[in-house]
C-alpha positions in Angstrom: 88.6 -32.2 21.1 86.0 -34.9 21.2 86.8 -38.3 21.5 85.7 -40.4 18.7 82.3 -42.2 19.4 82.6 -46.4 20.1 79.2 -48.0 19.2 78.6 -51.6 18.2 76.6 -54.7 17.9 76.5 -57.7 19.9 74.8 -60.9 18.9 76.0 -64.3 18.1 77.1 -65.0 13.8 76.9 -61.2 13.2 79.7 -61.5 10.0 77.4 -60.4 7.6 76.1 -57.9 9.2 75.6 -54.4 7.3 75.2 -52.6 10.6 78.8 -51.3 10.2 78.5 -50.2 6.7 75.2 -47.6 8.0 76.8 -46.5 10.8 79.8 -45.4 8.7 77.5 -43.8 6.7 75.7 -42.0 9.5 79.3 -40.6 10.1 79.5 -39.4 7.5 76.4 -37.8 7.2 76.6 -36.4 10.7 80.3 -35.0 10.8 80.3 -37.3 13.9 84.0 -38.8 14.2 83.4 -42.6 15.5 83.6 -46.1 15.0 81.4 -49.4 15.1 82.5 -52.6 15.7 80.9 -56.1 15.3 81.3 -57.6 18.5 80.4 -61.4 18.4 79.7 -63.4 21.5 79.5 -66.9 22.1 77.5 -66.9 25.1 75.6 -64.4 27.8 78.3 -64.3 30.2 80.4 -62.7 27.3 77.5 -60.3 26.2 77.4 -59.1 29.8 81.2 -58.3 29.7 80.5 -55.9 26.7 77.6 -54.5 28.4 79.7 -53.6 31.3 82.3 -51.7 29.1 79.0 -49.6 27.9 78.5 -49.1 31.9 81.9 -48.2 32.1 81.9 -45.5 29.6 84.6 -47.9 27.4 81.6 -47.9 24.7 78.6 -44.8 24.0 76.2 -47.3 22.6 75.4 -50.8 21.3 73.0 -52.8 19.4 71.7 -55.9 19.9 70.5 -59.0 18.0 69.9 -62.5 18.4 69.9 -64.1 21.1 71.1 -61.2 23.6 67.9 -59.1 23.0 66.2 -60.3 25.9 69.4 -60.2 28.1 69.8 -57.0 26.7 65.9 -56.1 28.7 66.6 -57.4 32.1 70.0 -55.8 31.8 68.8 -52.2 31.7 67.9 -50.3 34.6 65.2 -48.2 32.2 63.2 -48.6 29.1 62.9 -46.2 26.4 59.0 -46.8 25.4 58.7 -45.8 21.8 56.2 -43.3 21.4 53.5 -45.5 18.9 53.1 -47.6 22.2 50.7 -45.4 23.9 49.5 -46.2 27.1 50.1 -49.4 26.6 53.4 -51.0 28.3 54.7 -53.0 25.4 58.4 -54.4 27.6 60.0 -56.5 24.7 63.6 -57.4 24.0 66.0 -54.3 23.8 67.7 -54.1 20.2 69.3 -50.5 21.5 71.3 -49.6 24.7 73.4 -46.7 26.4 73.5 -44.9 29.0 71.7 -41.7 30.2 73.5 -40.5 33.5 74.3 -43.3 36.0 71.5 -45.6 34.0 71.7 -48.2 31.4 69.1 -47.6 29.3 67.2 -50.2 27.0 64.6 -49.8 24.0 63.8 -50.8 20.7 63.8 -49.2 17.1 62.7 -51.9 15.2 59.1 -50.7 15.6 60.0 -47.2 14.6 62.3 -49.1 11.3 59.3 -51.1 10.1 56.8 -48.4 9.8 59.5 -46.0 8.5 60.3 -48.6 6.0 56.6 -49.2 5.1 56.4 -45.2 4.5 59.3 -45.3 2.3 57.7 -48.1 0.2 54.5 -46.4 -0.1 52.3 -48.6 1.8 49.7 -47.3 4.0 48.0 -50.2 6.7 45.0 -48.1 7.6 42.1 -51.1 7.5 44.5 -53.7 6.1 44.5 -57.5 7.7 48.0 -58.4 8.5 49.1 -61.6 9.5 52.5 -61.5 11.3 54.7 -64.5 11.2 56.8 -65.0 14.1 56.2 -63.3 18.3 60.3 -63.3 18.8 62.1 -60.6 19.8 61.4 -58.7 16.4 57.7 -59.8 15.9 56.6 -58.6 19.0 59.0 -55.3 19.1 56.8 -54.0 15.8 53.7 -56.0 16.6 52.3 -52.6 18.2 53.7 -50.2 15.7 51.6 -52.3 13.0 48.3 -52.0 14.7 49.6 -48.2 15.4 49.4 -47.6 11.5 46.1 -48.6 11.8 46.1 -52.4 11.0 42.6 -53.2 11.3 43.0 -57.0 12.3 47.0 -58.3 13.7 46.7 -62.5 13.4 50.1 -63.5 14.8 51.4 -67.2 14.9 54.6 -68.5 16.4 55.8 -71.9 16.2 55.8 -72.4 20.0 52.2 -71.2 20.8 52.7 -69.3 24.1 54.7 -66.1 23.0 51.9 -65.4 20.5 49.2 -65.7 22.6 50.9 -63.6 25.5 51.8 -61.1 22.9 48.1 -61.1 21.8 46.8 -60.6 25.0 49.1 -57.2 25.8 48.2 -55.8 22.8 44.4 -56.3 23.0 44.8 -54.1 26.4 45.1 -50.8 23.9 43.9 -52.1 20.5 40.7 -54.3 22.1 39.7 -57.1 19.6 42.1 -56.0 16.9 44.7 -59.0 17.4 44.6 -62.6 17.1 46.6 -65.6 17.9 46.6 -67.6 15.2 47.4 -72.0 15.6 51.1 -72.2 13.3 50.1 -74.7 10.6 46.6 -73.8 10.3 45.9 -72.3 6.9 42.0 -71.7 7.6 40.8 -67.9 7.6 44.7 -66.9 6.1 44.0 -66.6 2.3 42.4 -63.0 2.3 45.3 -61.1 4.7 46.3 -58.0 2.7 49.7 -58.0 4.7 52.3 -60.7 5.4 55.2 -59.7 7.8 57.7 -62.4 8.5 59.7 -62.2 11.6 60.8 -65.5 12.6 64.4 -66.6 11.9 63.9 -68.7 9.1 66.0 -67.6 6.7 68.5 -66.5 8.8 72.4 -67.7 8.7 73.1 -70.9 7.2 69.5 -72.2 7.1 68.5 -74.3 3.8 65.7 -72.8 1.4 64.6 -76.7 1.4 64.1 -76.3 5.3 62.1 -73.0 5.0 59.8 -74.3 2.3 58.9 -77.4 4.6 58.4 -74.9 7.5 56.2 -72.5 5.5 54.6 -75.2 3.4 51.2 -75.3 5.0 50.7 -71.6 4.4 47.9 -70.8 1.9 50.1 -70.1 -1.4 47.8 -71.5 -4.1 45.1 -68.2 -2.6 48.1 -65.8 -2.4 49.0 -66.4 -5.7 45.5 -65.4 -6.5 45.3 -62.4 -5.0 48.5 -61.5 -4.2 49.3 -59.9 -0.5 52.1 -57.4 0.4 55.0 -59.6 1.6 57.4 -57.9 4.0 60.1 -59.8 5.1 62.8 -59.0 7.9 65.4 -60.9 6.6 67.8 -59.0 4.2 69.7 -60.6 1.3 71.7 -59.3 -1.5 68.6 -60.2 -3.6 65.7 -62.4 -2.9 65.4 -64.3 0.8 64.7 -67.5 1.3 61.0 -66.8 2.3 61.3 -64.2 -0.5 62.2 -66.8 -3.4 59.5 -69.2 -2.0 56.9 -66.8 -2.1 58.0 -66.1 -5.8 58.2 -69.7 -6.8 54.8 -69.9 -5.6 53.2 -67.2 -8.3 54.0 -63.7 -6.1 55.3 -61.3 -8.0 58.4 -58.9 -7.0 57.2 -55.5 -5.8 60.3 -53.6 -6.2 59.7 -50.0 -5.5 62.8 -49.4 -2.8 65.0 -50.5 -5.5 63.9 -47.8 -7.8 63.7 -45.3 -5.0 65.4 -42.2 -5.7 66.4 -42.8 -2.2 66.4 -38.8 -1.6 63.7 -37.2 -0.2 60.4 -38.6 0.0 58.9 -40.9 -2.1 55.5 -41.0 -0.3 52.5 -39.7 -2.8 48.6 -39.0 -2.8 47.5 -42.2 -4.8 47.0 -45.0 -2.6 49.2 -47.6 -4.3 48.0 -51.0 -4.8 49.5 -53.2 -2.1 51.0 -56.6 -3.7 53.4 -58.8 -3.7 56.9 -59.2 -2.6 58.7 -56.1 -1.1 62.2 -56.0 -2.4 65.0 -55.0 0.0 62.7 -54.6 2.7 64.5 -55.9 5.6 67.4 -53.6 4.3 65.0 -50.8 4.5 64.1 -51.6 8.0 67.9 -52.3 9.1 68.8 -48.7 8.3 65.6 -46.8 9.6 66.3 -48.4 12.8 69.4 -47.9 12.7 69.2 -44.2 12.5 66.8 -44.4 15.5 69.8 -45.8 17.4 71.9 -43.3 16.1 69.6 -40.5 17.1 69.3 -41.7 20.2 72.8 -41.9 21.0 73.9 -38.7 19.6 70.9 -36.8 19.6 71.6 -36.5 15.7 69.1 -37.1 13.1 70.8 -38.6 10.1 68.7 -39.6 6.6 68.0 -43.3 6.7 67.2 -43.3 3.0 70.9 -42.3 2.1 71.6 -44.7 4.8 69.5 -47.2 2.8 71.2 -46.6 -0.3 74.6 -47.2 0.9 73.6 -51.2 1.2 71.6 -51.7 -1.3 73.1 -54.3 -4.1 75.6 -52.4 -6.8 76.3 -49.3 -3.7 79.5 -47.8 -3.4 81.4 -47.3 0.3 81.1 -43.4 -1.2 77.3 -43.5 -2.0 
């Protein structure tokens, strides 16, 4: 008999995490027997302590979120390069670990989970102008993948300047003069982006909606709300995010087509659907693609992230 699979997710103030909640789901799904646990650390020297149990063969696999992504990196003694990277060497904070042989094994889905979770909401980025909020450990794990779909110009802008322009610079080695750092607080040249995808951690935890509106204040709403971009944000919330609801009281209006997905099968059609507004459960979407991609990758199971996605979505049942 096979001893039941341990997988689980380190980071720091992961309560309300749904990461449990898919993986139970990809159980399910898989006839896998196993267990994830949320395994909250206050400090590296603890999150090293859970990456030795991996190393130990005490755990088959973990996740990892804020702040041990990086840790998580220089930790491994490989890296998974996700295929959309091409020849490119993209080495960005590891969200996914385990082990393959004697080696602990880093790499990222959260590229794979955004462009899955674009698919699934119909939108195609082929010639789009995206502006990415945030170079972090998330922004600059999908930062490729969107200029992969075919992003015709990335602008990215971080609050501390350097990450963004360093980001910038690896990604103009593949895709030449198709990103651009972008000055945080400078609205100029911002009011005609097709896409908005925010990545930074406002929003997350216990942060105020007062506090992300004075962050995000100098962004160009009044155009927006003209002509309306896609807004895709990373943060999940049972409804509306705080960047979400600020965006609405602004004049955006709610895109919610993962809501009324069917959920199976593909909802993916011929007609080029107009992109705007605010995508609804996005960063939900996103959370379980990528989390089937660690799932795959430490079963070698593929499990259907849309039933995963409809597991979490608001009004789902343990039994969905």
């Amino acid at each position: 008999m096979i001893a039941p699979l341990r997988f689980g997710l380190v980071g720091t103030g992961i309560g309300h995490s749904l990461s449990p909640r898919l993986h139970e789901k990809a159980f399910e799904l898989s006839g896998i027997t196993g267990s994830y646990a949320l395994l909250d650390c206050a400090d590296a020297s603890a999150a090293l302590a859970v990456f030795a149990q991996l190393r130990l063969g005490d755990l088959d696999g973990l996740n990892v979120t804020t702040p041990f992504k990086a840790l998580a990196l220089q930790t491994a003694d490989a890296w998974l390069r996700p295929a959309s990277h091409r020849s490119g060497v993209f080495t960005h904070p590891a969200n996914t670990l385990f082990m393959q042989e004697d080696r602990l094994v880093g790499s990222s889905t959260d590229g794979h989970g955004l462009a899955a979770a674009l698919r699934s909401a119909q939108v195609d980025l082929a010639g789009k102008r995206v502006l990415l909020l945030g170079a972090g450990g998330a922004g600059q794990a999908i930062a490729a993948e969107l200029l992969a779909a075919g992003a015709a110009q990335l602008r990215v802008t971080n609050r501390t300047p350097a990450p963004a322009h360093a980001l910038v610079d690896r990604l103009n080695a593949v895709w030449p003069h198709h990103a651009h750092a972008h000055d945080w607080g400078e609205a100029r040249g911002l009011a005609d982006m097709d896409v908005i995808v925010h990545a930074t951690l406002l929003g997350h935890g216990q942060v105020l909606p007062d506090t992300v509106a004075a962050q995000l204040d100098w962004l160009p709403w009044q155009a927006w709300a003209a002509r309306p971009p896609l807004l895709a944000d990373l943060v999940y919330a049972p409804e509306l995010t705080p960047v979400q609801a600020l965006a609405r009281a602004h004049g955006l209006p709610v895109d919610d087509r993962l809501a009324q997905a069917p959920i199976a099968g593909t909802r993916i059609q011929q007609d080029n659907l107009q992109i705007v507004g605010i995508i609804q459960y996005f960063g939900q979407a996103m959370l379980a693609h990528q989390a089937a991609g660690a799932f795959e990758l430490w079963t070698g199971v593929a499990v259907d992230a849309q039933r995963m996605l409809a597991a979490i979505l608001p009004g789902a049942t343990s039994n969905t």
